[in-house]
Backbone as a printed PyTorch tensor [residue, N CA C, xyz], in Angstrom:
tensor([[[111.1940,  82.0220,  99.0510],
         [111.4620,  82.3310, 100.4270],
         [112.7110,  83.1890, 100.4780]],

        [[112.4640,  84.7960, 101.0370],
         [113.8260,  85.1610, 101.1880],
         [113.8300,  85.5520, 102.9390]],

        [[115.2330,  85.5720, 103.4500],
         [115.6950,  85.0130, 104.0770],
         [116.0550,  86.5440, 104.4160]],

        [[115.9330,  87.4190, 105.5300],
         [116.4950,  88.6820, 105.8570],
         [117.3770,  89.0640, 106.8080]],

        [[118.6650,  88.5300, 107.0500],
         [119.5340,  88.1980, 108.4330],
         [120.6770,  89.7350, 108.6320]],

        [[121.4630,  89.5850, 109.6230],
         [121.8910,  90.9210, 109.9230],
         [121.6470,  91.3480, 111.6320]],

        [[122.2750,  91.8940, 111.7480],
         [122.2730,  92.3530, 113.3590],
         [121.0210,  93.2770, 113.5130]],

        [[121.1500,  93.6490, 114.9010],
         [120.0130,  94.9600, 115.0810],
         [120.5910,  96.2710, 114.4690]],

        [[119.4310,  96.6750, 113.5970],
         [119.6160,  97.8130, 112.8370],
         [120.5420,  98.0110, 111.7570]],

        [[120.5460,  96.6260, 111.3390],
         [121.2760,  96.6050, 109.8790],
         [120.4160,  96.3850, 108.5360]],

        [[119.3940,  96.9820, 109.1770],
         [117.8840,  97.3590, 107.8370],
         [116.9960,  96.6780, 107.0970]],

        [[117.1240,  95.3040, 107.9780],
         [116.1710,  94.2670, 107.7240],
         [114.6250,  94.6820, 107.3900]],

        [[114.0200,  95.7760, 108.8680],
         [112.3920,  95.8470, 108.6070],
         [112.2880,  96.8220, 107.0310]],

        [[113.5350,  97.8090, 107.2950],
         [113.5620,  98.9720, 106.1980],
         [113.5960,  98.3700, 104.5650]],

        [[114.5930,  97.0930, 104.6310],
         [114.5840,  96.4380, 103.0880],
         [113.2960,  95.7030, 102.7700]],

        [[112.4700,  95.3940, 104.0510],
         [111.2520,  94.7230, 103.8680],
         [110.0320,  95.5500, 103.4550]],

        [[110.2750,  96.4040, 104.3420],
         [109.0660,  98.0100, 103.9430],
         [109.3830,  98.0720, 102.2320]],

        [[110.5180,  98.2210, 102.2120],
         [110.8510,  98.5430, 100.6250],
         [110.3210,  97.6450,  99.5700]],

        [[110.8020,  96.5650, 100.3020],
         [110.2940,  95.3670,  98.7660],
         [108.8050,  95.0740,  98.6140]],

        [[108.1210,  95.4660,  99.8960],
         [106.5900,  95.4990, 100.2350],
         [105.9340,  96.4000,  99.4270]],

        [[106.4780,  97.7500,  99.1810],
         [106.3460,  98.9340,  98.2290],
         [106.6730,  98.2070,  97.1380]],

        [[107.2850,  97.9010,  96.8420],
         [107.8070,  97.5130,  95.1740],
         [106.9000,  96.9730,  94.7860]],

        [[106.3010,  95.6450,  95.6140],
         [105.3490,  94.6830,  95.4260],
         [103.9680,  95.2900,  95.2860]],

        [[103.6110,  96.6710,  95.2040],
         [102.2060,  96.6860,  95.5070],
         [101.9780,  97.0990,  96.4740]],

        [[102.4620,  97.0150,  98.1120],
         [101.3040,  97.5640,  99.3240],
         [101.5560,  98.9290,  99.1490]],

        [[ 99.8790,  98.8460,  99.0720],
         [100.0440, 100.3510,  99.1070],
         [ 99.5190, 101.2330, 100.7500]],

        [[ 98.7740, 100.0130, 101.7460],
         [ 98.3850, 100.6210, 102.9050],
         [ 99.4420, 100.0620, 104.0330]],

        [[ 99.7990, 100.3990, 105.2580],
         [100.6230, 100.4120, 106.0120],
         [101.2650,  99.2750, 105.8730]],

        [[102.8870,  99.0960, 106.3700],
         [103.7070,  98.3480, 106.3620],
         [104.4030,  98.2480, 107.6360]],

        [[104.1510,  97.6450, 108.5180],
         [104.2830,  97.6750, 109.4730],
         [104.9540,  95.9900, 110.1510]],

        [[106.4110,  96.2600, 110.8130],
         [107.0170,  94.9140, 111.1940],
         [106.1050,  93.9500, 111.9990]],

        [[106.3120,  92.9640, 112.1760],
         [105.3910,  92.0930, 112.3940],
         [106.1410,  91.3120, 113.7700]],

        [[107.2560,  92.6890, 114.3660],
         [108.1730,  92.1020, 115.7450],
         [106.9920,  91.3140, 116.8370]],

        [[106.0340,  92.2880, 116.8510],
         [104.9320,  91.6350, 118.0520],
         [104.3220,  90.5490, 117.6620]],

        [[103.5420,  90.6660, 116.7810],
         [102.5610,  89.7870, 116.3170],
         [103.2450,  88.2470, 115.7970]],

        [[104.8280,  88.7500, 115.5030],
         [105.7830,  87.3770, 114.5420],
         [105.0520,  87.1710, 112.9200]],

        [[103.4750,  87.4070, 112.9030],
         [103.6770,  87.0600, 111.4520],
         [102.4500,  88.2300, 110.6030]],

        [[102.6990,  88.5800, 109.7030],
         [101.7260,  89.6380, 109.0440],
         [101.9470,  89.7570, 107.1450]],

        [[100.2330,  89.1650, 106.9230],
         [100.1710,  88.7980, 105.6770],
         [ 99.2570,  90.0910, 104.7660]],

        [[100.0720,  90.4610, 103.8220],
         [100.0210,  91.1220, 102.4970],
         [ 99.8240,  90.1140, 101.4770]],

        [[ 97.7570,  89.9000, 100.8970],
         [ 97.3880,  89.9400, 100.0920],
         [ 97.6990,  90.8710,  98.9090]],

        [[ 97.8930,  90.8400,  97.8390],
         [ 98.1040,  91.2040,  96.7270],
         [ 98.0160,  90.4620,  95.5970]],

        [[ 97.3230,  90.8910,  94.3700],
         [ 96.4140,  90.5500,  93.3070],
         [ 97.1950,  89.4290,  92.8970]],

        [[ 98.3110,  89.2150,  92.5200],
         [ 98.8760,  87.8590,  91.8910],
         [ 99.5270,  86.5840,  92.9710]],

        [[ 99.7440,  87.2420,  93.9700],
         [100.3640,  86.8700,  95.3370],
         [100.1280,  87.2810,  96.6950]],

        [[100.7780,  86.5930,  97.6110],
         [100.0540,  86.9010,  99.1150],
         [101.7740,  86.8980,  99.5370]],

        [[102.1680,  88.2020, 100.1810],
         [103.4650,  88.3220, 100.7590],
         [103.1350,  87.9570, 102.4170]],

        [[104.2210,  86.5020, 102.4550],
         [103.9080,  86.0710, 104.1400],
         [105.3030,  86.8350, 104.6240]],

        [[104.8080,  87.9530, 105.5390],
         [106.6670,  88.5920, 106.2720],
         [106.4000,  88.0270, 108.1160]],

        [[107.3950,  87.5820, 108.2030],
         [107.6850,  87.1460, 109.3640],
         [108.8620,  88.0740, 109.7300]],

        [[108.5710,  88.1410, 111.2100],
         [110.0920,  88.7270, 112.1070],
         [109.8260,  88.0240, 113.2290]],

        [[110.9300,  87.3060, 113.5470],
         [110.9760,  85.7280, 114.3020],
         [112.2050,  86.7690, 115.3680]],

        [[112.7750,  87.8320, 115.6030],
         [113.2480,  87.7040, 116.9590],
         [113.1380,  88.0120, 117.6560]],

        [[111.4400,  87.4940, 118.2640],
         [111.1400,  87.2510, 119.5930],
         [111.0480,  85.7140, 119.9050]],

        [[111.3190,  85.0010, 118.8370],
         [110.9270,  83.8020, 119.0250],
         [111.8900,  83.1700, 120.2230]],

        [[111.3130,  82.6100, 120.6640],
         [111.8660,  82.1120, 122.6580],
         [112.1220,  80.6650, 121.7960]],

        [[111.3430,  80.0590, 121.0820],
         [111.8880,  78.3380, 120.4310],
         [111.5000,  78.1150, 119.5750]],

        [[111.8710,  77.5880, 118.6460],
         [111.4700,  77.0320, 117.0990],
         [110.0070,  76.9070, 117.3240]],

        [[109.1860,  76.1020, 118.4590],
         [108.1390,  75.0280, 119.0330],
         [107.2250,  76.3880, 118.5470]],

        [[107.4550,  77.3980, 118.6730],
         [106.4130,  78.6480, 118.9510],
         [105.9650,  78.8450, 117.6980]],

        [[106.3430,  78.4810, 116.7070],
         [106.4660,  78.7550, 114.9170],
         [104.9420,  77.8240, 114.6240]],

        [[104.9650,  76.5880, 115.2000],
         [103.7370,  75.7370, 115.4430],
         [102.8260,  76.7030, 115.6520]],

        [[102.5230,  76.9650, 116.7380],
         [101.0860,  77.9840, 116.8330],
         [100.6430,  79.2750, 115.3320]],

        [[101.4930,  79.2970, 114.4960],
         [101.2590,  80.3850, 113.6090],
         [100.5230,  79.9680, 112.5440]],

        [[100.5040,  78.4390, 112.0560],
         [ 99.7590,  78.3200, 111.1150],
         [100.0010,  78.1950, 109.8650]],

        [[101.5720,  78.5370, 110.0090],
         [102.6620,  78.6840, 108.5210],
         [102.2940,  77.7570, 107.2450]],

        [[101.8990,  76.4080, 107.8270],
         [101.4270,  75.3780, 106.6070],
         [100.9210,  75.9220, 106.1100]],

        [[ 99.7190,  76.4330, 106.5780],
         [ 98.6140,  77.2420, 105.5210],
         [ 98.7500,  78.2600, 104.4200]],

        [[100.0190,  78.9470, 104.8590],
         [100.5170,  80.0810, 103.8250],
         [101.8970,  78.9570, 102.4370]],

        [[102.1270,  77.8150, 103.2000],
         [102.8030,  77.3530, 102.1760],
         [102.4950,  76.8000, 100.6550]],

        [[102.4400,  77.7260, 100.1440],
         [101.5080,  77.5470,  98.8440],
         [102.0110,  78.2570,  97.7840]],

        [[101.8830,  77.5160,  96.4270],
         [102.1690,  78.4830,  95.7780],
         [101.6610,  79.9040,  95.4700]],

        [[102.7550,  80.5900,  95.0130],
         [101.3910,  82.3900,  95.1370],
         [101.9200,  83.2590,  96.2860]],

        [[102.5130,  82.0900,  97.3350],
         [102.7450,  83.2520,  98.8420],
         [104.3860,  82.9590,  98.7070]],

        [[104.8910,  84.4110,  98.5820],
         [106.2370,  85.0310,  98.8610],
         [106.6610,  85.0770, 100.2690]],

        [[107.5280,  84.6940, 100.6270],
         [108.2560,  84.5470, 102.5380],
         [108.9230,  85.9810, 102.7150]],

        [[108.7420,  86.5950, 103.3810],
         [110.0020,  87.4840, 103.8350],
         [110.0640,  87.2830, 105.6420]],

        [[111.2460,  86.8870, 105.7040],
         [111.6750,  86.3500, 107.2210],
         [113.0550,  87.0900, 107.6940]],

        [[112.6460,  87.6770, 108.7400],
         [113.4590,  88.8030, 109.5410],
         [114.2370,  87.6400, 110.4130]],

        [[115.3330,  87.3330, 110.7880],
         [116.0360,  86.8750, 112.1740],
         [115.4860,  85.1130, 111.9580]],

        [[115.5410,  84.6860, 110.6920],
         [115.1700,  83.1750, 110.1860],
         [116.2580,  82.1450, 111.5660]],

        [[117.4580,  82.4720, 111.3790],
         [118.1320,  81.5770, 112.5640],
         [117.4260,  81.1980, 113.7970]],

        [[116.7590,  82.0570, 114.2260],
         [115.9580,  82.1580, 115.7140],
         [115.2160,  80.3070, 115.3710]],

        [[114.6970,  80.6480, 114.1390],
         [113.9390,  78.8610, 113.8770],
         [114.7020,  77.8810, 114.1260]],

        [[115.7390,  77.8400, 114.2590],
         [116.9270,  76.6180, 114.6440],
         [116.5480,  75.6160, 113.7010]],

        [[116.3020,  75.6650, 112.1110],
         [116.2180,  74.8340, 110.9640],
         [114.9950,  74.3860, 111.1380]],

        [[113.6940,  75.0170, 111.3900],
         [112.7500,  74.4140, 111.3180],
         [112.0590,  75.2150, 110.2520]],

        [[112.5710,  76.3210, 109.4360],
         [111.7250,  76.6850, 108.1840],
         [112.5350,  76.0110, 107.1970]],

        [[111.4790,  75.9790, 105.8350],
         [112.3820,  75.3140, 104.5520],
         [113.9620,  76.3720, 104.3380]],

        [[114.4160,  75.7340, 103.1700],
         [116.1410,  76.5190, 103.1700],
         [115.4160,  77.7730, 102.3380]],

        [[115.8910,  78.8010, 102.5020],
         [115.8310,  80.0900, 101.5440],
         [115.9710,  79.5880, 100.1000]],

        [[115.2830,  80.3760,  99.0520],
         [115.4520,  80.7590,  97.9630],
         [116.7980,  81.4190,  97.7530]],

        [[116.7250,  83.0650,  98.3440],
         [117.4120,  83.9720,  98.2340],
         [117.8980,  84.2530,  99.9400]],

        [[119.0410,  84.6700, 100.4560],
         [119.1750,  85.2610, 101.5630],
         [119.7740,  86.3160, 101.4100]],

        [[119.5660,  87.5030, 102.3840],
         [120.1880,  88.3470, 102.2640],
         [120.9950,  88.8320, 103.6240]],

        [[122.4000,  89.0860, 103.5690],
         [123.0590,  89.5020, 104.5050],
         [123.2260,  91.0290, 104.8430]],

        [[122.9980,  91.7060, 105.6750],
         [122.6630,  92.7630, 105.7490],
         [123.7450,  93.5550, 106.7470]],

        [[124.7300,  94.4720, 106.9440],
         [125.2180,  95.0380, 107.5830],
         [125.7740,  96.3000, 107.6500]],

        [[126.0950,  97.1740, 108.8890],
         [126.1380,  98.2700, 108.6950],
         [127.5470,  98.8660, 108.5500]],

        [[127.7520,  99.1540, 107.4290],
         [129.5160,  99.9750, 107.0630],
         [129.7000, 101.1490, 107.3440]],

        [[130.7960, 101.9730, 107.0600],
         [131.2030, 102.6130, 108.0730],
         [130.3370, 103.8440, 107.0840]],

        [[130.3010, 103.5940, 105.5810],
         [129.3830, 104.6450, 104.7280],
         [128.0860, 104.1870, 104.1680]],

        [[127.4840, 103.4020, 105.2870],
         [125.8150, 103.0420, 104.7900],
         [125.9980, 101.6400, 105.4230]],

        [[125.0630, 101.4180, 104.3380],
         [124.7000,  99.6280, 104.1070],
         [125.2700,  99.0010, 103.4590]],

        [[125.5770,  97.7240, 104.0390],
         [126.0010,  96.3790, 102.8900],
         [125.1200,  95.5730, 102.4640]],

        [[124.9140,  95.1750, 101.6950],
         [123.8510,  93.8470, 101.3560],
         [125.0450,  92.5400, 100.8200]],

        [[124.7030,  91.4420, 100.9330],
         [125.3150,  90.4050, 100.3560],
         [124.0410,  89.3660, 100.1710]],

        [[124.1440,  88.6810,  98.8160],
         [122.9640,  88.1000,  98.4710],
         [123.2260,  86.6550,  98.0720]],

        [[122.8190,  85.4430,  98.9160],
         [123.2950,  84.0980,  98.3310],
         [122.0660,  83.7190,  98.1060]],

        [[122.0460,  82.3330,  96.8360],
         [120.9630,  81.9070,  96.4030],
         [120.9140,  80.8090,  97.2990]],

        [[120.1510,  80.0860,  97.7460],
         [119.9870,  78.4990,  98.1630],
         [119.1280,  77.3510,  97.1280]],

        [[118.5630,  78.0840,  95.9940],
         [117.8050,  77.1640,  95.0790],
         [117.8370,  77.5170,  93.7590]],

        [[117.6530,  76.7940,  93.1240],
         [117.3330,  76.9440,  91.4450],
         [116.3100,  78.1160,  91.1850]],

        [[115.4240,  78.1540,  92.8000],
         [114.6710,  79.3840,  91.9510],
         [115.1050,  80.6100,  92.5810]],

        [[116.1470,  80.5840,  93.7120],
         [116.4240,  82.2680,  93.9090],
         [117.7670,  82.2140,  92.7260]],

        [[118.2820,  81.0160,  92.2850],
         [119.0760,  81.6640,  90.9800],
         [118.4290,  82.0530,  90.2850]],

        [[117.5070,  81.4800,  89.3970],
         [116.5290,  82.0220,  88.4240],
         [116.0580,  83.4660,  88.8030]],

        [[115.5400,  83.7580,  90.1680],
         [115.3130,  85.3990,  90.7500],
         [115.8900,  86.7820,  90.2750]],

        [[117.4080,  85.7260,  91.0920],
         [118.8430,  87.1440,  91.3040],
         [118.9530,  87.1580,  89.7200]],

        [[118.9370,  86.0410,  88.7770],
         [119.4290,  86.3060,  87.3580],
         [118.3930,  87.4840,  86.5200]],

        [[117.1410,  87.0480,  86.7150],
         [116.2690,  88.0240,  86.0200],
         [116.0540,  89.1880,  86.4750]],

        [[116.5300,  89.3780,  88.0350],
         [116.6810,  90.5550,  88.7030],
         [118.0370,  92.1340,  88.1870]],

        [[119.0300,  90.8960,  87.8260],
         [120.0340,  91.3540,  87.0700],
         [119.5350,  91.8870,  85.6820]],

        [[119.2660,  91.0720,  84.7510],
         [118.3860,  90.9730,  83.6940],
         [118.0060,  92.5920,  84.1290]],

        [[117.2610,  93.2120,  84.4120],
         [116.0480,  94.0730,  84.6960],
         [116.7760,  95.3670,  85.2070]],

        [[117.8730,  95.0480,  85.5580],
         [118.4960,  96.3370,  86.5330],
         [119.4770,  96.7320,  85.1670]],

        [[120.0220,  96.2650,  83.9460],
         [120.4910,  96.6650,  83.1780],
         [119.8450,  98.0830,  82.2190]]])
């Protein structure tokens, strides 16, 4: 589960488009502000991306069906996660996102053994 937080227009849908590309989609990528939730099948995994800020109350997260995607195999990407007021599990990975005065910032905390295991092999790979 990663976790995509940050103000408006501090490049949440844009880091999501991106990691969606990385992952494989290869047909439209498109935020999921209206709809709240939009699932990317892909051959080893199913990417569940949520963008929760329209969410009016946690209660509304109920109607989506989320149990069903909780499985192993399905990757989270969640835009504006706070809006849930602690009703999704804790992040893996979160990412803090903001806008500096020469681009973007990212700041990246783990919340589990497996977004350490992630960020480490992620490191691993970027060498």
């Amino acid at each position: 589960m990663l976790y995509l937080c940050g103000d408006l227009g501090a490049g949440k849908t844009t880091l999501a488009q991106g990691f969606l590309r990385a992952c494989g989609v290869t047909g439209p990528v498109r935020s999921p502000t209206y709809s709240l939730l939009q699932l990317y099948p892909l051959e080893d995994q199913t990417v569940v991306h949520l963008d929760l800020y329209r969410l009016r109350a946690p209660e509304e997260l109920e109607h989506l069906g989320l149990e069903a995607w909780a499985l192993p195999g399905c990757l989270w990407l969640i835009e504006w996660p706070q809006r849930a007021h602690g009703s999704l599990p804790p992040p893996d990975v979160t990412v803090e996102l903001s806008v500096a005065a020469e681009g973007h910032e990212a700041r990246l905390s783990c919340g589990t053994a497996a977004g350490d295991a992630w960020l480490a092999r992620c490191a691993r790979n970027s060498s």
